[in-house]
LOMI-606163 format. One record per residue: residue number from 1; x, y, z of N, C-alpha, C in turn; chain. Coordinates in steps of 0.1 Angstrom, whole numbers, plus 5000, padded with zeros to 4 digits. Layout:
// residues N
@i:NUM; n_xx:X; n_yy:Y; n_zz:Z; ca_xx:X; ca_yy:Y; ca_zz:Z; c_xx:X; c_yy:Y; c_zz:Z; ch:A
...
//
This chain:
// residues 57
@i:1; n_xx:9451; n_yy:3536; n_zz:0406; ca_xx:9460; ca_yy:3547; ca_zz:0400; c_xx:9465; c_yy:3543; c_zz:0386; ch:A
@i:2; n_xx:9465; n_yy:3550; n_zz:0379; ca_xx:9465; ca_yy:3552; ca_zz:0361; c_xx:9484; c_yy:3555; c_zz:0361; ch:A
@i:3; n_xx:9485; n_yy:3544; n_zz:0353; ca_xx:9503; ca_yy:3551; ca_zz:0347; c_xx:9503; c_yy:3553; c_zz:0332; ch:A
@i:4; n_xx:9510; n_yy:3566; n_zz:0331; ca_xx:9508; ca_yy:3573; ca_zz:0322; c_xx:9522; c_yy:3573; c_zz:0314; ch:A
@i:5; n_xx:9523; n_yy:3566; n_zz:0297; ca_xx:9532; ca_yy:3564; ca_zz:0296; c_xx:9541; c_yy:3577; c_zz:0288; ch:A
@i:6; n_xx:9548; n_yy:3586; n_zz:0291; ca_xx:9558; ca_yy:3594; ca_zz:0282; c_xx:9569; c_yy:3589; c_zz:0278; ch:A
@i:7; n_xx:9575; n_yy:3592; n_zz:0272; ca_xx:9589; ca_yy:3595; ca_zz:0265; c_xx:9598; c_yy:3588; c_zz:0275; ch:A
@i:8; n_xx:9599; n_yy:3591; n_zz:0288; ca_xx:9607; ca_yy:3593; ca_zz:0294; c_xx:9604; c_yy:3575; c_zz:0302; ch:A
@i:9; n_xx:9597; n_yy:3569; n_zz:0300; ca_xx:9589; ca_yy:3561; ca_zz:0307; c_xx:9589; c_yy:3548; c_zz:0293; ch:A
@i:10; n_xx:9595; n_yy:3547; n_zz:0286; ca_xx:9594; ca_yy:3539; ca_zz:0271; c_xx:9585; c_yy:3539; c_zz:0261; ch:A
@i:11; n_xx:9579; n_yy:3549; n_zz:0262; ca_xx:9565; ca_yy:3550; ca_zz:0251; c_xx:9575; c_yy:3547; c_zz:0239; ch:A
@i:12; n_xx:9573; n_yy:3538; n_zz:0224; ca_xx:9576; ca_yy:3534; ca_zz:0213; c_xx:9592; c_yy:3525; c_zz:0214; ch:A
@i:13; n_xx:9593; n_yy:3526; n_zz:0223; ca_xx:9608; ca_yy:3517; ca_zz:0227; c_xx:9602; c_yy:3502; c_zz:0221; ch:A
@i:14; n_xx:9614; n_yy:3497; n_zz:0213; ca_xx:9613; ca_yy:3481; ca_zz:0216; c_xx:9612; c_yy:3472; c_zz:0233; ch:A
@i:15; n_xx:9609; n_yy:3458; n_zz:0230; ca_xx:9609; ca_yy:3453; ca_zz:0240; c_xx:9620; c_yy:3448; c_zz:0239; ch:A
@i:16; n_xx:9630; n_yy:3439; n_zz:0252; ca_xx:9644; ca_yy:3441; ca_zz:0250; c_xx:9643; c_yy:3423; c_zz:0250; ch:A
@i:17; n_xx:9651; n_yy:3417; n_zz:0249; ca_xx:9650; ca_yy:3401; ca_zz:0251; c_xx:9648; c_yy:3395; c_zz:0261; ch:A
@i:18; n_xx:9654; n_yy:3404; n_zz:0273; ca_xx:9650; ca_yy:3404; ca_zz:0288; c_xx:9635; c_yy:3405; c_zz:0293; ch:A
@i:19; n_xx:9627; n_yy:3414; n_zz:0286; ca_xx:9616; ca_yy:3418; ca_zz:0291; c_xx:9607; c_yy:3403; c_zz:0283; ch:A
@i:20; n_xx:9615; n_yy:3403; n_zz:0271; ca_xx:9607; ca_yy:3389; ca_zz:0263; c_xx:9604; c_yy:3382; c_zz:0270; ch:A
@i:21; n_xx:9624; n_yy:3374; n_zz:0278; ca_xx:9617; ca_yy:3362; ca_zz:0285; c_xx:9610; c_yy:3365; c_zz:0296; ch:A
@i:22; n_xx:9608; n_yy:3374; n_zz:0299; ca_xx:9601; ca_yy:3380; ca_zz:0316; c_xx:9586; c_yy:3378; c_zz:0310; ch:A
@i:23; n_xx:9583; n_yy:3379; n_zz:0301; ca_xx:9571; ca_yy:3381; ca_zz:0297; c_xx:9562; c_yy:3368; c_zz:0299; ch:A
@i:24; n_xx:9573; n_yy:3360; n_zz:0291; ca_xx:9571; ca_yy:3345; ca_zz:0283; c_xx:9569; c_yy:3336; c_zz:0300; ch:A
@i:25; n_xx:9578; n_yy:3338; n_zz:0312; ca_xx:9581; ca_yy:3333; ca_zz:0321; c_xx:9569; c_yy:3334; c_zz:0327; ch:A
@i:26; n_xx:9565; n_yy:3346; n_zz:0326; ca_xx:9551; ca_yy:3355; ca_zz:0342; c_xx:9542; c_yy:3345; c_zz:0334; ch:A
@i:27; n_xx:9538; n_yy:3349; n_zz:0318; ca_xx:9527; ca_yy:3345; ca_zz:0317; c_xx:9527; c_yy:3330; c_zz:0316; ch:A
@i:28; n_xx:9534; n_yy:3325; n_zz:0316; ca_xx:9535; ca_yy:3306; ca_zz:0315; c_xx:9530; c_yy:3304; c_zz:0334; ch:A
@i:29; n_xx:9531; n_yy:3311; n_zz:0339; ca_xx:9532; ca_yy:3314; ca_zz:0356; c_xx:9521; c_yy:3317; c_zz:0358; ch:A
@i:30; n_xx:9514; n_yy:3321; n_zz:0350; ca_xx:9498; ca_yy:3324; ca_zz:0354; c_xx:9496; c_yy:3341; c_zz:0361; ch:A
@i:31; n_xx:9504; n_yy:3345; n_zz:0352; ca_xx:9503; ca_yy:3364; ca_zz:0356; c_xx:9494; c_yy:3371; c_zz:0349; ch:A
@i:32; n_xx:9487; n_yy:3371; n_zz:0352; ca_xx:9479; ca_yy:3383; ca_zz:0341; c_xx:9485; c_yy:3392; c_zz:0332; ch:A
@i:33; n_xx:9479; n_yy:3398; n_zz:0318; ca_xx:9487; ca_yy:3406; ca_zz:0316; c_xx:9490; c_yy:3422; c_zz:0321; ch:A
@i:34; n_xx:9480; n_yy:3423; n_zz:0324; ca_xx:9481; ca_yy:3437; ca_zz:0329; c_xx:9490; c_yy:3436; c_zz:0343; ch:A
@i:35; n_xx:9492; n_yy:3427; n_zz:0347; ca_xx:9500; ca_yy:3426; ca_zz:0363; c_xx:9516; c_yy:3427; c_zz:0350; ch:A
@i:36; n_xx:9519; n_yy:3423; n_zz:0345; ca_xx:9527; ca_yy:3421; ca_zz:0336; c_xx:9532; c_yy:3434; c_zz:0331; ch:A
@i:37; n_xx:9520; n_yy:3440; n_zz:0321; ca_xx:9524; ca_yy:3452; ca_zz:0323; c_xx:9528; c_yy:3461; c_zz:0332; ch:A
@i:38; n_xx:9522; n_yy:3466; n_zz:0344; ca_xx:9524; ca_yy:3471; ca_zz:0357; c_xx:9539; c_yy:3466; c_zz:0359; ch:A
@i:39; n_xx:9542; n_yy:3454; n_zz:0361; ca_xx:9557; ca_yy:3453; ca_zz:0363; c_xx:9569; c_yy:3456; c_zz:0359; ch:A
@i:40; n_xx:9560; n_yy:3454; n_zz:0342; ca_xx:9574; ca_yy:3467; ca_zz:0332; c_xx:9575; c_yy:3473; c_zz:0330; ch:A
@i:41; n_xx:9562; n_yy:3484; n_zz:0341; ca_xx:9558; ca_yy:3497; ca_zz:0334; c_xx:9559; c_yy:3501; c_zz:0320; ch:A
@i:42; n_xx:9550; n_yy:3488; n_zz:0314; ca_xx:9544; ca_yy:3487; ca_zz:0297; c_xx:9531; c_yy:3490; c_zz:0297; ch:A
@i:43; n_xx:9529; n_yy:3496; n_zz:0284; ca_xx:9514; ca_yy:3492; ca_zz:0283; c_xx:9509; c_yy:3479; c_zz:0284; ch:A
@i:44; n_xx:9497; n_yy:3477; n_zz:0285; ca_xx:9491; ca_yy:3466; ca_zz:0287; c_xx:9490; c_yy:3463; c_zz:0272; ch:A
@i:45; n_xx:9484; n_yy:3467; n_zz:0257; ca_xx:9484; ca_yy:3467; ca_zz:0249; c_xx:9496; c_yy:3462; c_zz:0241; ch:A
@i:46; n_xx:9511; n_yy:3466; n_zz:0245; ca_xx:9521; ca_yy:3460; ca_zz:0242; c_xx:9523; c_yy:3445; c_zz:0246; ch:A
@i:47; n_xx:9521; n_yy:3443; n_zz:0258; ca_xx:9522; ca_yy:3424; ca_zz:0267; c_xx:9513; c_yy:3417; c_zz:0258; ch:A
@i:48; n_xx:9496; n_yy:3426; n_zz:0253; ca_xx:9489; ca_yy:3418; ca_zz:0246; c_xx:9495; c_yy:3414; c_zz:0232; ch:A
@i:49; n_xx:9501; n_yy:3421; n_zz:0227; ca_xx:9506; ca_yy:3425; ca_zz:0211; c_xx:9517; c_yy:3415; c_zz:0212; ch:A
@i:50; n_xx:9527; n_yy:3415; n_zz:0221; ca_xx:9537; ca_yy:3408; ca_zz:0222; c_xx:9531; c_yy:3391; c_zz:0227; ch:A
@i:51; n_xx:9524; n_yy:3391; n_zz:0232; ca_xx:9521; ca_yy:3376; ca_zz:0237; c_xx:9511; c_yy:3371; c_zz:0224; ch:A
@i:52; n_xx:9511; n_yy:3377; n_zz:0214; ca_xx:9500; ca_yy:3373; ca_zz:0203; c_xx:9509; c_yy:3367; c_zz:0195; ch:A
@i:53; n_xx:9518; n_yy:3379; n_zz:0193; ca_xx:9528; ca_yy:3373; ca_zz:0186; c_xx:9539; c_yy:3364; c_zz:0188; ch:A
@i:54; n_xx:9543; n_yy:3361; n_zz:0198; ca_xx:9548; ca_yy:3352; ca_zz:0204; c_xx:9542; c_yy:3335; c_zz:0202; ch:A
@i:55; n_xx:9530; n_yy:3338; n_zz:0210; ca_xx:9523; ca_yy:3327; ca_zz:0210; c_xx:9523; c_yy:3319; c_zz:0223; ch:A
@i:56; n_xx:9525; n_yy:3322; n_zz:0229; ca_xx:9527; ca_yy:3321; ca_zz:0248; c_xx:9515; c_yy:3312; c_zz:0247; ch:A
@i:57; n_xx:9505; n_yy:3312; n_zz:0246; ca_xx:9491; ca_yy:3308; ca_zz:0247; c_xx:9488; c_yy:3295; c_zz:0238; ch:A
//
């Protein structure tokens, strides 16, 4: 099943510092990012963008 992101659902929202370290946590944890996404109902494209820039890896 496909989630589809609107307006109403965070499309162009910042990520918040909470979701940061949630991010930074999963993936040091060995989460995939798309399970990642799924969890913050993010795009997958954003966890990637964000964990680039971060540097998680």
């Amino acid at each position: 099943m496909h989630t589809y992101f609107t307006p109403e659902n965070k499309k162009g929202k910042h990520l918040s510092p909470e979701e940061r370290g949630k991010i930074e946590a999963w993936f040091n944890d060995g989460v995939s990012r798309r399970e990642i996404a799924r969890r913050l109902e993010r795009s997958h494209a954003t966890i990637n963008n964000e964990i680039k820039q971060r540097s998680f890896d």
